[in-house]
C-alpha positions in Angstrom: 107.6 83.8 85.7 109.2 87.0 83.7 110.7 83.7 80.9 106.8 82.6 81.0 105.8 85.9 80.3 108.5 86.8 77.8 107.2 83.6 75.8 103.3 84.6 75.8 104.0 88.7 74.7 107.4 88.9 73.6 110.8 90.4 74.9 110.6 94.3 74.0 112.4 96.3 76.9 108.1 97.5 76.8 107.0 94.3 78.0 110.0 93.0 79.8 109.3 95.7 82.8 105.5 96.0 82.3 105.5 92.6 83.8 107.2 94.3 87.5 104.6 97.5 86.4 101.8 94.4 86.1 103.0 93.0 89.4 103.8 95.8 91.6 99.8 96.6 91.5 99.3 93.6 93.4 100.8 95.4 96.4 97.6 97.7 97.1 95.4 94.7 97.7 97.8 92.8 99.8 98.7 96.3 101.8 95.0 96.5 102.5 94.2 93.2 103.6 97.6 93.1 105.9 96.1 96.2 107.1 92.7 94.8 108.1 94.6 91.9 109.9 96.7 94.3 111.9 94.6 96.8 113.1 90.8 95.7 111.6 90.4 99.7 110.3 89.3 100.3 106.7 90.5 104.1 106.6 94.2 102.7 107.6 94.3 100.5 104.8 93.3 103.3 102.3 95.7 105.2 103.9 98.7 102.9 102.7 97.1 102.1 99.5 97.7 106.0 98.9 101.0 106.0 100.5 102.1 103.2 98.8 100.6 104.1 95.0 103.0 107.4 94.8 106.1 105.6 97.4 108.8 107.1 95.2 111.4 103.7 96.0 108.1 101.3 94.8 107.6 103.1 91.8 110.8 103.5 90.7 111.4 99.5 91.0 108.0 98.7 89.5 109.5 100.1 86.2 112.6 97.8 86.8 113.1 94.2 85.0 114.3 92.6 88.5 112.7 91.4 91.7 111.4 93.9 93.2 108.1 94.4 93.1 107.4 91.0 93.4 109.7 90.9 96.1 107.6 93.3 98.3 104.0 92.0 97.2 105.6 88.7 98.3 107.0 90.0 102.1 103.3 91.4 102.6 101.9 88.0 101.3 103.5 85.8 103.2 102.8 88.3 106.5 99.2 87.9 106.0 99.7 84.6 105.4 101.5 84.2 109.0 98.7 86.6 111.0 96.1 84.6 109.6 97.6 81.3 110.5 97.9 82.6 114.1 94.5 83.6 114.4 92.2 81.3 112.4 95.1 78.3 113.8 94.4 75.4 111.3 96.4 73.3 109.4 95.0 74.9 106.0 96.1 78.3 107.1 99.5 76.9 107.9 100.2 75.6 104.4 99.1 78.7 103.1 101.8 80.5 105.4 104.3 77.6 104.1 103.2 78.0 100.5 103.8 81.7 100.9 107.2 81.4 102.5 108.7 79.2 99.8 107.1 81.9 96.9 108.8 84.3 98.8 112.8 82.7 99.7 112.8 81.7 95.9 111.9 84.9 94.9 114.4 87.2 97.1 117.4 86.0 99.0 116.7 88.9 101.5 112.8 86.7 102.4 115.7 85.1 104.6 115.4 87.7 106.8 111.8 88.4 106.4 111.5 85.0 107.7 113.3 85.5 110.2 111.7 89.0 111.5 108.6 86.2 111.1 110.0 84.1 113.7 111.3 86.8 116.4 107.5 88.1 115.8 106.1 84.8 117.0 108.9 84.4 119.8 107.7 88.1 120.8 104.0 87.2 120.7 103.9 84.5 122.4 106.2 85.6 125.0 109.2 83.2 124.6 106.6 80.2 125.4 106.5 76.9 123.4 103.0 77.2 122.7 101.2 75.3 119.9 101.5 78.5 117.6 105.1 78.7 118.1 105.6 74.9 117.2 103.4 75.4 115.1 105.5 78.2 112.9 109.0 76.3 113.6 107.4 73.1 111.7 105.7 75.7 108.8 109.1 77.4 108.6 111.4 74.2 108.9 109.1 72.6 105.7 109.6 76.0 103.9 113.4 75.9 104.4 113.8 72.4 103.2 111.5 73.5 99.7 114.1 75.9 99.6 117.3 73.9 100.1 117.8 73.1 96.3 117.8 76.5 95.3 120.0 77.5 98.3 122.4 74.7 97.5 122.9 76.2 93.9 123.3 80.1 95.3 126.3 78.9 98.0 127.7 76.6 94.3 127.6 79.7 92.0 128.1 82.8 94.4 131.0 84.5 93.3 130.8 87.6 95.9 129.4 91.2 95.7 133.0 92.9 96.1 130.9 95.9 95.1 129.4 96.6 98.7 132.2 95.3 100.4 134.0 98.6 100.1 133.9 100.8 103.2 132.6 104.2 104.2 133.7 106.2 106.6 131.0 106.0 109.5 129.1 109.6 108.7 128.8 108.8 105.1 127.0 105.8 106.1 125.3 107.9 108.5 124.0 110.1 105.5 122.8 107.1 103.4 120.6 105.5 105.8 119.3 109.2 106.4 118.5 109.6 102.4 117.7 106.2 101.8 114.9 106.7 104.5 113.9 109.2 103.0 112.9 107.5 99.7 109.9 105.9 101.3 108.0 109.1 100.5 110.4 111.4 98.7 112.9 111.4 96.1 113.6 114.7 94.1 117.8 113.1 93.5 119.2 116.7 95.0 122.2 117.1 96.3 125.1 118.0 93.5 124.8 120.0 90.5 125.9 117.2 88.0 122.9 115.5 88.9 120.9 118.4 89.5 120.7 119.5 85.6 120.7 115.6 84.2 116.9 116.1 84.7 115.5 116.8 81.4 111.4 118.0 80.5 110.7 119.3 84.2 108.2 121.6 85.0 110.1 123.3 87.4 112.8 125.7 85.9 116.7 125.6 86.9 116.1 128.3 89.7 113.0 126.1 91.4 115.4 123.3 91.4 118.4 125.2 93.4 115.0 125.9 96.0 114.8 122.7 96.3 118.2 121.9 96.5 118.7 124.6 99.5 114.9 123.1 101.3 116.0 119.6 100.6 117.7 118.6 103.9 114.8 120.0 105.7 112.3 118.0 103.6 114.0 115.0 104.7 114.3 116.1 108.6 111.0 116.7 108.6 109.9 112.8 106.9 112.5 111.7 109.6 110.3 113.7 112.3 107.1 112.0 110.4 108.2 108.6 110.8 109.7 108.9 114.4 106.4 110.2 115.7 104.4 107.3 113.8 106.6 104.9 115.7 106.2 106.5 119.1 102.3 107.0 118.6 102.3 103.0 116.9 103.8 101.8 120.2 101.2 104.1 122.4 98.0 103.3 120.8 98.2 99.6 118.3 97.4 96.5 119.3 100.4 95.0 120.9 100.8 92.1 118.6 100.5 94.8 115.3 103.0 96.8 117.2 105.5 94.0 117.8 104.6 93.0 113.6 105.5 96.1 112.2 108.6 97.0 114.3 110.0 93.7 113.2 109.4 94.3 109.6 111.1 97.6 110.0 113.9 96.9 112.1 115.2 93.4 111.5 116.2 93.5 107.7 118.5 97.1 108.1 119.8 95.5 111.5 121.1 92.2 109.7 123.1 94.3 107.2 124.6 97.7 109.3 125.7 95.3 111.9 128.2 93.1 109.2 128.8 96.8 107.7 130.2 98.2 111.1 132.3 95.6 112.4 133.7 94.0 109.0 133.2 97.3 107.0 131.2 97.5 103.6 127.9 99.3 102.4 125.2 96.7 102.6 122.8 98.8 104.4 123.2 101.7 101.8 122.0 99.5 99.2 117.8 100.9 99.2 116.2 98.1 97.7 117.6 95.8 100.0 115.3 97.4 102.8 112.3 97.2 101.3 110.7 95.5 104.0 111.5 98.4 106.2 110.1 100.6 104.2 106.6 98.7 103.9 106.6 98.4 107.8 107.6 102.6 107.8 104.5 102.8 105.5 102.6 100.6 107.8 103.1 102.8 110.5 102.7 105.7 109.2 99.1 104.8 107.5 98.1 103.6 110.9 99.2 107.1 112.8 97.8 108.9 109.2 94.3 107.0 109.2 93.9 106.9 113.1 94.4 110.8 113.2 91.7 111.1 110.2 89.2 109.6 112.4 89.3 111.9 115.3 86.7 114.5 115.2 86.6 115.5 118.6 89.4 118.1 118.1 88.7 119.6 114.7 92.2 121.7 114.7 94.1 118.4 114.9 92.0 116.7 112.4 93.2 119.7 109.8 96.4 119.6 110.3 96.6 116.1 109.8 94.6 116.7 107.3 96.8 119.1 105.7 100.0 116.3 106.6 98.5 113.9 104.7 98.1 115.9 101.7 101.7 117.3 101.6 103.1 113.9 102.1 101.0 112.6 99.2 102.0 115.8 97.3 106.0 115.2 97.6 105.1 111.4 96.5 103.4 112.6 93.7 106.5 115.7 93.1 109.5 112.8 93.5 107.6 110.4 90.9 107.0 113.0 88.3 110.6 114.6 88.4 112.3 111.0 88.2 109.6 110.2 85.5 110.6 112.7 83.5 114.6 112.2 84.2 116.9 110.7 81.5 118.6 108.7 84.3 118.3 108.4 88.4 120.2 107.1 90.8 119.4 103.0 90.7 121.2 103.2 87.6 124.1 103.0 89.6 127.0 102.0 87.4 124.9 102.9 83.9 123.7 106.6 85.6 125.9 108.2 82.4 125.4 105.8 79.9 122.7 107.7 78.1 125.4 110.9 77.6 128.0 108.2 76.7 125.5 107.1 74.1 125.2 111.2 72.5 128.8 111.5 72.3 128.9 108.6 70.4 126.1 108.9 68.1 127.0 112.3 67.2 129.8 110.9 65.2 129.5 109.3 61.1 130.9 106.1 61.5 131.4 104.9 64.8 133.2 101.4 66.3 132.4 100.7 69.7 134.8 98.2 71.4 134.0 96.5 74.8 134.8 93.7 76.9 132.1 94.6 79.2 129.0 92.3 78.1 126.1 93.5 80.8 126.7 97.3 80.6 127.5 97.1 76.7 123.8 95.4 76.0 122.3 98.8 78.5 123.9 101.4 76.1 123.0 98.9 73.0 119.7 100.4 73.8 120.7 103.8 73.5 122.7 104.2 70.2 122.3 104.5 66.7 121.0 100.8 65.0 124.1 101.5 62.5 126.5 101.6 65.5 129.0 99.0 65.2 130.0 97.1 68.2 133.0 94.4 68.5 132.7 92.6 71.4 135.8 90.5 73.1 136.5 88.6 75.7 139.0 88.7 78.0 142.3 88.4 77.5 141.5 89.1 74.4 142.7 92.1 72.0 141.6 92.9 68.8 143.1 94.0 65.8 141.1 97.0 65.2 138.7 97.0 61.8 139.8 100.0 59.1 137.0 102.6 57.5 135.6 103.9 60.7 135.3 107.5 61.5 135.8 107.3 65.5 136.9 103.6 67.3 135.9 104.1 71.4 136.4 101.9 73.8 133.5 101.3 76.6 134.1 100.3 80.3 137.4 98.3 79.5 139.9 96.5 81.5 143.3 97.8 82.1 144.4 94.6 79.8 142.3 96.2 77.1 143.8 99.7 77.6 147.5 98.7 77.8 147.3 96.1 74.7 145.1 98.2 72.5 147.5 100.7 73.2 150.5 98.5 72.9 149.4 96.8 69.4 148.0 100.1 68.0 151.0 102.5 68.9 148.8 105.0 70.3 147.9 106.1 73.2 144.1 105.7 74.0 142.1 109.5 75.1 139.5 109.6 78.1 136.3 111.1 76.5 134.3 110.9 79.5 135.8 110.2 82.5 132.4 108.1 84.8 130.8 106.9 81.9 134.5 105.0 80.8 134.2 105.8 77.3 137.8 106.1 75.5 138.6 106.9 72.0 141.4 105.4 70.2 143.0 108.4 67.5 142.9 107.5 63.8 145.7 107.9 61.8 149.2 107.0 64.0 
C-alpha cells in the first residue's frame, strides 16, 4: 500500500508518514462501530473516539512510516468483522470476517495472536461447545491461515532473529516496563532522567514545571493504573458477558503470549509497547465503556461530576503527553536513533566534514539531519577504507569493532569517542 502510495504523491519523509497520519484516522470509525456491536451505546463509542484521538502510543505511531496504525485499525476491523459474523450468522458475514483476517496476518505478524484471542473468544462464548458458530470460525480461520501461508513461508525463509529483545532484565525492571508502558495508553510526558528530561526543546512548560512533573510522575501513572483496574472490575460487573469476555481477550492475550517466553527463556518482548497494541485498544475499550456508562447516570449528580471531572483530566494528560512529544526533538521510539539528532549538531558544526559508516539503516536516519554538503563514505563490511585527504573533521558513525581496529590499524592513529550513545567517533588529522 505505502509503495502504491509512494508512486501516486511521491517519497518525501512529508508524505511517506502522512500515509500512517491518513490511516490512523480510520481508527475512530472502526472504534465506534466495534463499540456499538459491543455494548449498542452511542455515548461509549464517543467516549473512545476521544480517548483514542489524543492516546499518546496511537499518536505517536501515526506519525511513524511502519505498521502501526494500520495495524490497530486492522485488529478493530477484523473484531467487528468476527461479532458481526456471530450475530447476523451468514455466509457473507463470514467472508467478510475471513477477508478481514487475511488484511490483518499480512499486515502484522502479531494479528497471529489477535487471531488467536479471536478464537479463545469464541471457545469462551460458546462455552467450549461445537456449535455451528464455533465451526463456523475454525473453517473462517483455517481459510484465513492458508491465504496466509505464502507469506508465512517467506518470514520462517528470511527470519534472521531479533537478538535485540532477547537480552534479559532482571525481573523488577521488567516489572517497571509493563508499569510505564501501560501507562502510554493515556499518558506519555518521557520523565524519568534528566538526560531526557531537557532533550525536550519549544515547551511551554519551563525547566522547574518539568522537575514537578518529574517528582508527580509516578503518581500520575499509579493513579491510570487505579483507572484502568477499576474499568476492568466495573466491565466484568455491569457489560454484557459476551463484550466482557471480548475485551478481556483483546487485552490479556497478546502481553500474555510474550511475558510468558520472556520469564522462562528470558528477553524483553513484552517491553516492546507497540507490540501490545491490542491491549491497549481493549484498555481503551474498557475504559470508554466505565467513562460513557458513568456519564449517563443522573440519578446521583455528585458521581456524575466527578466522573465528569475524570474524564476531562484524562483527556487533558492525552492532550499534555501529545503536545510535549510534539514539540520534542526526539522520544523514546527512536530507540537506537534517540541521539542522532545531537550527533547530527556536532557534526554540522564543523567546515568540511567526512562521515564514515558501515551502518546502512541508521546512516540514511541522520542523512536526514545533516548539512546537504556533508560527505558520507559508505562501506561494507569487512571492508576498510583508505581515508579521502582535504577534510576538516573525518567521524566515524555506529561502526563495527572491525572498522575501529583497521581504521585505526591502517591510519596509525587511534580513533576518539565524541559521543559516547550516539557512536560517533572522530579520526585526528594530521598523524
Amino acid at each position: 500500500l505505502l509503495r502504491w502510495w509512494v508512486k501516486l504523491f511521491g517519497n518525501s519523509v512529508t508524505v511517506i508518514r502522512n500515509f500512517s497520519a491518513i490511516t490512523s484516522l480510520l481508527i475512530f470509525p472502526c472504534i465506534y462501530w466495534l463499540c456499538r456491536e459491543l455494548f449498542s451505546k452511542s455515548l461509549v463509542g464517543w467516549v473512545a473516539i476521544s480517548i483514542t484521538a489524543i492516546s499518546p502510543i496511537l499518536v505517536l505511531y501515526a506519525q511513524e512510516a511502519r505498521a502501526y496504525s494500520l495495524f490497530s485499525v486492522v485488529v478493530l476491523l477484523s473484531s467487528i468483522a468476527l461479532l458481526r459474523a456471530m450475530r447476523i450468522k451468514t455466509k457473507h458475514t463470514w467472508k467478510i470476517y475471513i477477508a478481514s483476517l487475511i488484511f490483518a496476518l499480512y499486515t502484522h505478524l502479531f494479528s497471529v495472536l489477535v487471531a488467536f484471542g479471536h478464537g479463545l473468544y469464541v471457545i469462551l462464548t460458546e462455552k467450549f461447545k461445537l456449535t455451528q458458530k464455533l465451526k463456523s470460525y475454525l473453517l473462517a480461520s483455517f481459510y484465513g491461515f492458508l491465504a496466509f501461508l505464502p507469506w508465512l513461508i517467506l518470514i520462517i525463509n528470511h527470519f534472521d532473529g531479533i537478538n535485540w529483545v532477547s537480552k534479559n532484565l532482571p525481573f523488577l525492571d521488567l516489572l517497571k516496563r509493563w508499569f510505564i508502558n501501560l501507562g502510554f495508553t493515556f499518558v506519555d510526558i518521557q520523565i524519568g532522567s534528566s538526560e531526557r528530561l531537557f532533550d525536550v526543546k519549544k515547551l511551554v512548560f519551563d525547566n522547574n514545571a518539568l522537575l514537578q512533573l518529574n517528582t508527580i510522575w509516578p503518581y500520575i501513572l499509579g493513579l491510570v493504573l487505579l483507572l484502568v483496574i477499576y474499568s476492568i472490575y466495573f466491565l466484568v460487573k455491569n457489560a454484557p458477558r459476551q463484550a466482557t469476555i471480548f475485551i478481556l481477550t483483546l487485552m490479556a492475550v497478546t502481553p500474555i503470549c510474550l511475558i510468558i517466553p520472556d520469564l522462562i527463556s528470558g528477553g524483553q518482548r513484552s517491553t516492546i509497547p507497540r507490540y501490545l497494541i491490542p491491549a491497549y485498544l481493549g484498555i481503551q475499550l474498557s475504559v470508554a465503556y466505565l467513562l460513557g456508562t458513568k456519564l449517563t447516570n443522573f440519578t446521583n449528580q455528585i458521581q456524575h461530576k466527578f466522573w465528569q471531572i475524570v474524564t476531562v483530566i484524562l483527556i487533558s494528560l492525552g492532550i499534555i503527553s501529545c503536545g510535549i512529544s510534539s514539540q520534542a526533538e526526539t522520544w523514546w521510539n527512536k530507540y537506537s536513533s534517540y541521539y542522532d539528532a545531537q550527533v547530527a549538531r556536532i557534526i554540522n558544526q564543523t567546515q568540511q566534514p567526512l562521515v564514515i559508516s558501515n551502518h546502512s539503516a541508521r546512516l540514511a536516519t541522520l542523512g536526514y539531519m545533516l548539512r546537504p554538503d556533508v560527505k558520507v563514505l559508505f562501506i561494507e563490511e569487512p571492508e576498510v577504507p583508505k581515508v579521502p585527504k582535504g577534510f576538516s573533521d573525518v567521524f566515524v558513525f555506529r561502526p563495527q569493532w572491525s572498522l575501529i581496529s583497521g581504521l585505526e590499524t591502517q591510519e596509525n592513529s587511534q580513533l576518539e569517542l565524541v559521543h559516547n550513545r550516539g557512536e560517533l567517533w572522530i579520526l585526528p588529522q594530521g598523524n
